[in-house]
LUMKOL-811685 format. One record per residue: residue in three letters; x, y, z of N, C-alpha, C in turn. Coordinates in steps of 0.2 Angstrom, whole numbers, padded with zeros to 4 digits. Atoms other than C-alpha are relative to their C-alpha. Example, Ala and Ser with C-alpha at 12.3 -4.5 7.8 and 13.67 -1.06 7.14 Angstrom:
! residues 2
[ALA,[0004,-0006,0000],[0062,-0022,0039],[0004,0006,0000]]
[SER,[-0004,-0006,-0001],[0068,-0005,0036],[-0004,0005,0003]]
! end
This chain:
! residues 87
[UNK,[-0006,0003,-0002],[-1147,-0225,-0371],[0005,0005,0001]]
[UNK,[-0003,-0005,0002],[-1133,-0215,-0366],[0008,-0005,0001]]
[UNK,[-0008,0002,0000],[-1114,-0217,-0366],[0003,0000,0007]]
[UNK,[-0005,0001,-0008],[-1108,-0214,-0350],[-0006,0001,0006]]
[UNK,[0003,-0001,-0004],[-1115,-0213,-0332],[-0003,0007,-0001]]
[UNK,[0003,-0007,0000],[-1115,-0193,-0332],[-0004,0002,-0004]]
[UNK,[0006,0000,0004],[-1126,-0193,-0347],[-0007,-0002,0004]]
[UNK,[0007,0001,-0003],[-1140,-0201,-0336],[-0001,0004,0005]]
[UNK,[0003,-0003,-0005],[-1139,-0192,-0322],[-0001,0008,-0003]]
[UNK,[0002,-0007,0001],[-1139,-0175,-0331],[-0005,0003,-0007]]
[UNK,[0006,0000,0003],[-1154,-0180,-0341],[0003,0004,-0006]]
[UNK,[0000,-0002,0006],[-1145,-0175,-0358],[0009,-0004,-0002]]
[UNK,[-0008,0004,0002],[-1129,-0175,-0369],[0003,0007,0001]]
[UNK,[-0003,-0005,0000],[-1114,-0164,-0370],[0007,0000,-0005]]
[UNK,[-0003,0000,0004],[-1100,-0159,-0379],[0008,-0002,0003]]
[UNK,[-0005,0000,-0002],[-1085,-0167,-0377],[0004,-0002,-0005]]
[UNK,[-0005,0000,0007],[-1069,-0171,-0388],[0005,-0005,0004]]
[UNK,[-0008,0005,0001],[-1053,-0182,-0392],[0003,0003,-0006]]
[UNK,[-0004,0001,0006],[-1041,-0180,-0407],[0002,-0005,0000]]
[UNK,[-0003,0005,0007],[-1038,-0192,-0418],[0005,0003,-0005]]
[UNK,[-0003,0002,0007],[-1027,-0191,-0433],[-0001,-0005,-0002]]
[UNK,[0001,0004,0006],[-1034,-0197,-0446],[0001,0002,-0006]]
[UNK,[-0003,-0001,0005],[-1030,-0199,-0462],[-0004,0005,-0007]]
[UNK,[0007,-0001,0004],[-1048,-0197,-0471],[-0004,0001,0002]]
[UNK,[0006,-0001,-0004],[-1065,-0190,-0466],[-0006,-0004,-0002]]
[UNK,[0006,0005,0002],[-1075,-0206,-0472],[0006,-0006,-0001]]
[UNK,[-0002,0006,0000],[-1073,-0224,-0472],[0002,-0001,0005]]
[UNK,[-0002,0002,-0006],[-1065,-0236,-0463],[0010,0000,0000]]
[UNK,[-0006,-0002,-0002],[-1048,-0231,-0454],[0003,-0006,0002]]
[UNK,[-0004,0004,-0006],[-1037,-0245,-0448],[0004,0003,0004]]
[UNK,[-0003,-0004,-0006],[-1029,-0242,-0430],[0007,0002,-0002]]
[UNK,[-0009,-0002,0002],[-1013,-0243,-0439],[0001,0006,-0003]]
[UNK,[-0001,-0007,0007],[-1017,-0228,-0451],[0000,0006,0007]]
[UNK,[0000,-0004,-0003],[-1019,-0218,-0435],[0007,0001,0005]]
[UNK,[-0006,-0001,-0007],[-1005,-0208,-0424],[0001,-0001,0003]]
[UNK,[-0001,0000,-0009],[-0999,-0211,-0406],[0005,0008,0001]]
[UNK,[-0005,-0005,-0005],[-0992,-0198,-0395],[0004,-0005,0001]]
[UNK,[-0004,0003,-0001],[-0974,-0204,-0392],[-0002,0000,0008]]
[UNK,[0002,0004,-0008],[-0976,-0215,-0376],[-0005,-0003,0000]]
[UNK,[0004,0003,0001],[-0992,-0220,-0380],[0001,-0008,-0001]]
[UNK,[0002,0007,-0002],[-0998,-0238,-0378],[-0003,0001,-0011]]
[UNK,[0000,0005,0009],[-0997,-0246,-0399],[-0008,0002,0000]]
[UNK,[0006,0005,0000],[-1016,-0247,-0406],[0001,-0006,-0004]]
[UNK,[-0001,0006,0003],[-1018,-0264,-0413],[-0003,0000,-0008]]
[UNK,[0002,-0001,0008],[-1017,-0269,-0432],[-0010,-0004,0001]]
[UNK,[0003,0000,-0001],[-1035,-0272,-0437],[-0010,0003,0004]]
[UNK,[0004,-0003,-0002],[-1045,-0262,-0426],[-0002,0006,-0002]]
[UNK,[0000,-0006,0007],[-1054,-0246,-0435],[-0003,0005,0002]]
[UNK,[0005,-0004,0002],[-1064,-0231,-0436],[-0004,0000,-0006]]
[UNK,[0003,0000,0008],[-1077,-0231,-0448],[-0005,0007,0002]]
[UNK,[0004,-0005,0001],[-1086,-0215,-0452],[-0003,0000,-0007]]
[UNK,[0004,0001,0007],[-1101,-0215,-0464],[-0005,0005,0001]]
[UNK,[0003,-0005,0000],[-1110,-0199,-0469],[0001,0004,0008]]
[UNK,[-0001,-0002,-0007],[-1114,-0192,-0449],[0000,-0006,0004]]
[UNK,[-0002,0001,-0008],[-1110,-0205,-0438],[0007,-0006,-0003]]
[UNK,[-0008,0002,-0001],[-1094,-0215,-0433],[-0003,-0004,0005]]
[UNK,[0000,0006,0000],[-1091,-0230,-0427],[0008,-0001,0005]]
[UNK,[-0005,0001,-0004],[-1076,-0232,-0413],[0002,-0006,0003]]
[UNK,[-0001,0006,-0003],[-1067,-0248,-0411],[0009,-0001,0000]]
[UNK,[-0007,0001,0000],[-1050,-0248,-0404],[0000,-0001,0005]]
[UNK,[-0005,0005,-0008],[-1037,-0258,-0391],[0005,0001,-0003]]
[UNK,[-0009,-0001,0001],[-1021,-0253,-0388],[0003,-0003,0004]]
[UNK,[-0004,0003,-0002],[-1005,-0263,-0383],[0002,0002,0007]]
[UNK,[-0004,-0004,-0008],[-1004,-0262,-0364],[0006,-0007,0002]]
[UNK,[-0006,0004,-0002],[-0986,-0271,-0365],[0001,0000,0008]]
[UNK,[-0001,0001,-0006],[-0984,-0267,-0347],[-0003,-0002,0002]]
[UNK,[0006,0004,-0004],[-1000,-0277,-0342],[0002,-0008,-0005]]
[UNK,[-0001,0006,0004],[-0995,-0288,-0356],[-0008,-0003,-0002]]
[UNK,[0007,0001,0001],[-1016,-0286,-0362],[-0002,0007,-0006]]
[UNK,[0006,-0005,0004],[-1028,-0277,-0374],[-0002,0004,0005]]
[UNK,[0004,-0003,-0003],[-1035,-0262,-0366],[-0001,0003,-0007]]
[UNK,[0004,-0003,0006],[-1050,-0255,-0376],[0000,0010,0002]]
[UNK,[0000,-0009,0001],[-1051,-0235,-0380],[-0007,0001,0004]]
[UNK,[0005,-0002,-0002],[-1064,-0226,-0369],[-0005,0003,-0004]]
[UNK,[0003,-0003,0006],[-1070,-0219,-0385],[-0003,-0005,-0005]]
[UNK,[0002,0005,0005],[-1075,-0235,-0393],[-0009,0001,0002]]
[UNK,[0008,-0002,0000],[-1095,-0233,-0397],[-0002,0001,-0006]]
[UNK,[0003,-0001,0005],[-1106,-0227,-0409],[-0003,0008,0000]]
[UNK,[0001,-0007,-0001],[-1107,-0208,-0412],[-0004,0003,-0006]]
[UNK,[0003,-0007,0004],[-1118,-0194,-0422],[0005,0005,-0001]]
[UNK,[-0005,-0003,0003],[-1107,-0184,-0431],[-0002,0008,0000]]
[UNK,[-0001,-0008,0000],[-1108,-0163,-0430],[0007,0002,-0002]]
[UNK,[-0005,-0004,0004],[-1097,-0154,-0443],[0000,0004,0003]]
[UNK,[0002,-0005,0000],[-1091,-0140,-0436],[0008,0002,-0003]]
[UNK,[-0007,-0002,0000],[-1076,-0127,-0440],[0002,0003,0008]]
[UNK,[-0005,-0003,-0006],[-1064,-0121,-0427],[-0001,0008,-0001]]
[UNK,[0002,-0006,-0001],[-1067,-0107,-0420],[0008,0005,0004]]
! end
């Protein structure tokens, strides 16, 4: 199963990225415990990150007060986790 369209079409995975701020590198994260960029769209209390051993777990909706709805994160899903340091 893949995540997105261009996974299927190029018959693999790749490396892509988001920052988060988070507070902790295990367990579960409420959206409230994570930062926004000023201007950002709220995330909603209740919604989390869990990260357990290598994978994670993305479940977040942020306050789209302009539409007056929940829009969910394009990052919500189920991930394999790869430590790496910065280079």
């Amino acid at each position: 199963m893949v995540h997105d369209p261009i996974s299927l079409l190029k018959n693999g995975t790749y490396i892509d990225s988001n920052k988060f701020e988070i507070p902790r590198s295990e367990g579960i994260i409420d959206g409230l415990e994570i930062s926004n960029r000023l201007g950002s769209y709220k995330i909603l209390k209740g919604n989390a990150i869990v990260i357990t051993n290598n994978t994670m777990k993305v479940n977040l909706f942020y306050d789209n007060f302009d539409q007056k709805k929940a829009d969910p994160s394009t990052w919500n899903g189920n991930y394999e986790l790869e430590w790496r340091t910065h280079k």
